[in-house]
PAZAPA-4460 file (N, C-alpha, C; in steps of 0.05 Angstrom, whole numbers, plus 32768, in hexadecimal, padded with zeros to 4 digits):
% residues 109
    n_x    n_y    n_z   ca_x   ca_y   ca_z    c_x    c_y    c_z   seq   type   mol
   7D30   8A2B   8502   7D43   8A26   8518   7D48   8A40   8526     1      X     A
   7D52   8A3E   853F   7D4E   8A57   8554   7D68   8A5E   854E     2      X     A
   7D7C   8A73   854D   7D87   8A82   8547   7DA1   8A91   8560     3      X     A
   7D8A   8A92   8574   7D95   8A99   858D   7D86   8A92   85A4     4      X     A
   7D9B   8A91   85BA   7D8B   8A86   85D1   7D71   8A8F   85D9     5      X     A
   7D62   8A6E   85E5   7D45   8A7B   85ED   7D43   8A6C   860E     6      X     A
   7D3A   8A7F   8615   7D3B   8A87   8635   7D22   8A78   8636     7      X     A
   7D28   8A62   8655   7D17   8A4D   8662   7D06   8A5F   8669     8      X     A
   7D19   8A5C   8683   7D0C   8A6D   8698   7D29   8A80   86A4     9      X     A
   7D1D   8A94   86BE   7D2B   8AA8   86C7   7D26   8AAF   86E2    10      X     A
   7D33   8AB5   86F1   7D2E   8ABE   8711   7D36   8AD4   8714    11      X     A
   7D35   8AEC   8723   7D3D   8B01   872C   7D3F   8B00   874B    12      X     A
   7D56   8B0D   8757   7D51   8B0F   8776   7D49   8B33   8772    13      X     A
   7D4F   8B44   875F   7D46   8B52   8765   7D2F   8B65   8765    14      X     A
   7D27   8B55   8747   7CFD   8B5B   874D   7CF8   8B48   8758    15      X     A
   7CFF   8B31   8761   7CF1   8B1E   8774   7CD9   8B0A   8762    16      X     A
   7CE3   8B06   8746   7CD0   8AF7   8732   7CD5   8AEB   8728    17      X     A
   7CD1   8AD1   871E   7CD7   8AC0   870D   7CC2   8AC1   86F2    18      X     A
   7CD3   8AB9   86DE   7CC5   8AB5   86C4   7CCA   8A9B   86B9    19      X     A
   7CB8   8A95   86A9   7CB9   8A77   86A1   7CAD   8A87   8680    20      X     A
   7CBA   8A82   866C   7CB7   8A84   864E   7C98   8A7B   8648    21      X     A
   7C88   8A86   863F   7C6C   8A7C   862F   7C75   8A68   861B    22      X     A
   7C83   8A69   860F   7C8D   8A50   85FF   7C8F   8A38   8607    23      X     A
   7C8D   8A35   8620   7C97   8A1F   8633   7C7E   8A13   8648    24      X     A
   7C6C   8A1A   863B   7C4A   8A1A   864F   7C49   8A03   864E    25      X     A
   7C4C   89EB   8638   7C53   89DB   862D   7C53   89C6   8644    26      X     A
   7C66   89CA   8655   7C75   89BC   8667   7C66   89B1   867A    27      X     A
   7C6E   8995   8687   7C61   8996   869E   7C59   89A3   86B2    28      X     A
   7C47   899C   86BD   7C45   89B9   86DA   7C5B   89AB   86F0    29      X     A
   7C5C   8991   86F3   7C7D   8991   8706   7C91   8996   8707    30      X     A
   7C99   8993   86E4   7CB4   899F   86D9   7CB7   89BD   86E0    31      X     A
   7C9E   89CF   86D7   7C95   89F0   86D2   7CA1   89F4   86F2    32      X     A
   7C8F   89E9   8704   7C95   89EA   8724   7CAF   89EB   872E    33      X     A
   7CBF   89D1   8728   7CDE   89C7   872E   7CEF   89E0   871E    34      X     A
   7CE9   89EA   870C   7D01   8A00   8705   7CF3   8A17   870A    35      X     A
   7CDF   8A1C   871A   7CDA   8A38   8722   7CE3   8A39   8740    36      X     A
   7CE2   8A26   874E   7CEF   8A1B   876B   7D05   8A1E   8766    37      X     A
   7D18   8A13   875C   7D31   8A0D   8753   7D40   8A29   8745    38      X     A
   7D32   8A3A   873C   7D3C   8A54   873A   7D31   8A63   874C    39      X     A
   7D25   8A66   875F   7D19   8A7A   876C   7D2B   8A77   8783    40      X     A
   7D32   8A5C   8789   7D45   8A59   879F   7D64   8A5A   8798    41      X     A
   7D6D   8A62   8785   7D7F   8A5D   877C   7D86   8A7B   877C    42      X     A
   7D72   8A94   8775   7D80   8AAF   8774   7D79   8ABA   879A    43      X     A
   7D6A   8AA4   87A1   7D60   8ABB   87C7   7D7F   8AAF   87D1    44      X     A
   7D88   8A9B   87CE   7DA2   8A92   87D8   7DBC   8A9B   87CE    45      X     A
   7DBF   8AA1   87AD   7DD1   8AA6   87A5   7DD9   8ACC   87A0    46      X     A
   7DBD   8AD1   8791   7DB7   8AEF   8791   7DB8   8AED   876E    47      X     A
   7DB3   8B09   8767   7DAF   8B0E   874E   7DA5   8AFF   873C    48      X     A
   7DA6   8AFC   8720   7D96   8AF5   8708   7D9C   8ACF   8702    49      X     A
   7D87   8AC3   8705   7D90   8AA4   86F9   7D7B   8AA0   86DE    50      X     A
   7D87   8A9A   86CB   7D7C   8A94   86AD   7D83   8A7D   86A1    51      X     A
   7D71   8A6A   869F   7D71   8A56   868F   7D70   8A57   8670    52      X     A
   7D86   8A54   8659   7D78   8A53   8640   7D80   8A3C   8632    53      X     A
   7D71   8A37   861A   7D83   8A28   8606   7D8F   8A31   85F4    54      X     A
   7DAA   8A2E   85E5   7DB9   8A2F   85D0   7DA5   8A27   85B8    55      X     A
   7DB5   8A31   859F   7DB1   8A2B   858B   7DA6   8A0B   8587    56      X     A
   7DBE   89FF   8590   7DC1   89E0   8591   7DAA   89D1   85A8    57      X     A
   7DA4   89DF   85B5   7D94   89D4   85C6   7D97   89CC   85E5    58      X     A
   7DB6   89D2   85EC   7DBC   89D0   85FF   7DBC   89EF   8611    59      X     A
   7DAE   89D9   8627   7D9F   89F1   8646   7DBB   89F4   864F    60      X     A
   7DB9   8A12   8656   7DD7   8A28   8664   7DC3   8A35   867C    61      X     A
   7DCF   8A2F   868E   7DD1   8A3C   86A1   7DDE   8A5B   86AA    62      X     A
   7DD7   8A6F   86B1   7DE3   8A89   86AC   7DDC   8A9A   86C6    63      X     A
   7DEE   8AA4   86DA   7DEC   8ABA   86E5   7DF3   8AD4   86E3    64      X     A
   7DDB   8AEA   86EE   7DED   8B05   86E7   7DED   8B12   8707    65      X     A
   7DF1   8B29   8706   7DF0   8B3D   8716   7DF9   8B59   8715    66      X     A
   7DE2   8B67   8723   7DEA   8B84   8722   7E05   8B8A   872F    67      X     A
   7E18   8B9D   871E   7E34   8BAB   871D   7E2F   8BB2   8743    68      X     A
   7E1B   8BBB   8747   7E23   8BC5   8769   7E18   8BAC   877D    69      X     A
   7E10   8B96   876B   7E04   8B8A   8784   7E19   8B76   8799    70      X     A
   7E24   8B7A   87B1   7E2D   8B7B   87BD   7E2E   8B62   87C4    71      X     A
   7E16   8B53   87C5   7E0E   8B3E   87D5   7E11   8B27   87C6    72      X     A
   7E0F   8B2C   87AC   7E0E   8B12   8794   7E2B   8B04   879C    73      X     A
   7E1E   8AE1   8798   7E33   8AD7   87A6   7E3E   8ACB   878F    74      X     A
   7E55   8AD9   877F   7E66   8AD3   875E   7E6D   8AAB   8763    75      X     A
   7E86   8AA9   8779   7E87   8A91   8775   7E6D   8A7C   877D    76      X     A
   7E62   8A82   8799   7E4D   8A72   8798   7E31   8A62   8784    77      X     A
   7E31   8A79   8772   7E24   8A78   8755   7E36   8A6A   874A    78      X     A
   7E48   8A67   8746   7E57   8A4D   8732   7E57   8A34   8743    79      X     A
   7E59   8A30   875B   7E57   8A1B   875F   7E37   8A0D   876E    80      X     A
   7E24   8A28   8771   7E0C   8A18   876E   7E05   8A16   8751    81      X     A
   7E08   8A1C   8738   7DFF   8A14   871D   7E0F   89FA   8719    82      X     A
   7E25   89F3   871F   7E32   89DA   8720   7E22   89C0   872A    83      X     A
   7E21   89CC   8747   7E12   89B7   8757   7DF2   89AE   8748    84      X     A
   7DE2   89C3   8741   7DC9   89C2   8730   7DC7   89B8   871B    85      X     A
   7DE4   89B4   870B   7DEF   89A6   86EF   7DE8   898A   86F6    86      X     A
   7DF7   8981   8716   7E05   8964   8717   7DE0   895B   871B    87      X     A
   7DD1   896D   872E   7DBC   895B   8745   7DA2   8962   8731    88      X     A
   7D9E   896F   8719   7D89   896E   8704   7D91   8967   86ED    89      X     A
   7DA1   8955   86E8   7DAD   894C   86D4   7D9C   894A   86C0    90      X     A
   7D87   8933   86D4   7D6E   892A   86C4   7D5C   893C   86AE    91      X     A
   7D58   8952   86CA   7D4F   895B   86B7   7D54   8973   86AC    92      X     A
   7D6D   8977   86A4   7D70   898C   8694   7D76   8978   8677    93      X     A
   7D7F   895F   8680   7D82   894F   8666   7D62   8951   865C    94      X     A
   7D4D   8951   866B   7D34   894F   865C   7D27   896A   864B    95      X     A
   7D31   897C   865C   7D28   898B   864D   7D40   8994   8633    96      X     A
   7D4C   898D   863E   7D67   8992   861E   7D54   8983   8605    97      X     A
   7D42   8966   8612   7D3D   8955   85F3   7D22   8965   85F4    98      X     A
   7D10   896D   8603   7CF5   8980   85F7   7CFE   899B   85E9    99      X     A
   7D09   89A5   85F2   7D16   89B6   85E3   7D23   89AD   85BF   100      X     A
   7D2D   899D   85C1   7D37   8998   85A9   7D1F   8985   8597   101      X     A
   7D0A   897B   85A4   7CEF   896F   85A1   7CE5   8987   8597   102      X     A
   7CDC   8995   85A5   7CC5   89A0   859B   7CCA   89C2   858B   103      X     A
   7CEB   89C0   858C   7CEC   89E2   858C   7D00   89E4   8570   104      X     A
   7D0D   89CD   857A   7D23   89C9   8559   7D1F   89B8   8545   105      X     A
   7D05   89A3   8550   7CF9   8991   853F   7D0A   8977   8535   106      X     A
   7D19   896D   8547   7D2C   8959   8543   7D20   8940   8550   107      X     A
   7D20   8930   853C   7D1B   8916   854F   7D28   8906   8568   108      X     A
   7D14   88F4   8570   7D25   88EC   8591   7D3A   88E0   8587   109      X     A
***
C-alpha cells in the first residue's frame, strides 16, 4: 500500500510543461488528453503550479502552488476554478479515484 501521495499529473505556468506520471501510461489516450488540456489551461489562466494526486485512501486532491514573488497568480481564482473542475469532472475524477484504487491499491470494484 502507497504510503504517501502519488502525483497524477502536474502543470507549470512557469516552465510551460505538463507531466503526466509513467505509472499512469496505463490510461486511456482520451482520459491522458482531457487532464493534460484541463491542466494546461487551468495554470495559462490561473498562473502557477496545478497538481493532481491521490491520498493514501485513494482519493484525487487537487492542489495549487505558486512562486512567493509571483505577482500574477490568481490565489482566489484557483479556489474557485478547482471548485468549478470538482462540480463539471465529477465523472471523471470519480473514475479515476476507482482505477486508482483498482489497479494501484488492489481493492476490488
Amino acid at each position: 500500500m502507497y504510503q504517501d501521495d502519488v502525483v497524477l499529473c502536474a502543470s507549470s505556468k512557469y516552465t510551460k510543461k505538463y507531466y503526466l506520471n509513467e505509472d499512469f501510461e496505463g490510461l486511456p489516450q482520451p482520459v491522458k488528453d482531457e487532464l493534460k488540456i484541463m491542466c494546461v489551461l487551468f495554470t495559462e489562466e490561473i498562473g502557477g503550479t496545478l497538481t493532481l494526486s491521490f491520498d493514501e485512501e485513494g482519493r484525487l486532491s487537487l492542489a495549487t502552488d505558486a512562486e512567493e514573488n509571483d505577482l500574477l497568480f490568481d490565489e482566489i481564482g484557483s479556489v474557485l476554478k478547482i471548485k468549478k473542475l470538482q462540480k463539471e469532472k465529477a465523472e471523471l475524477f470519480e473514475s479515476l479515484e476507482m482505477y486508482y484504487r483498482v489497479f494501484f491499491l488492489g481493492e476490488e470494484e
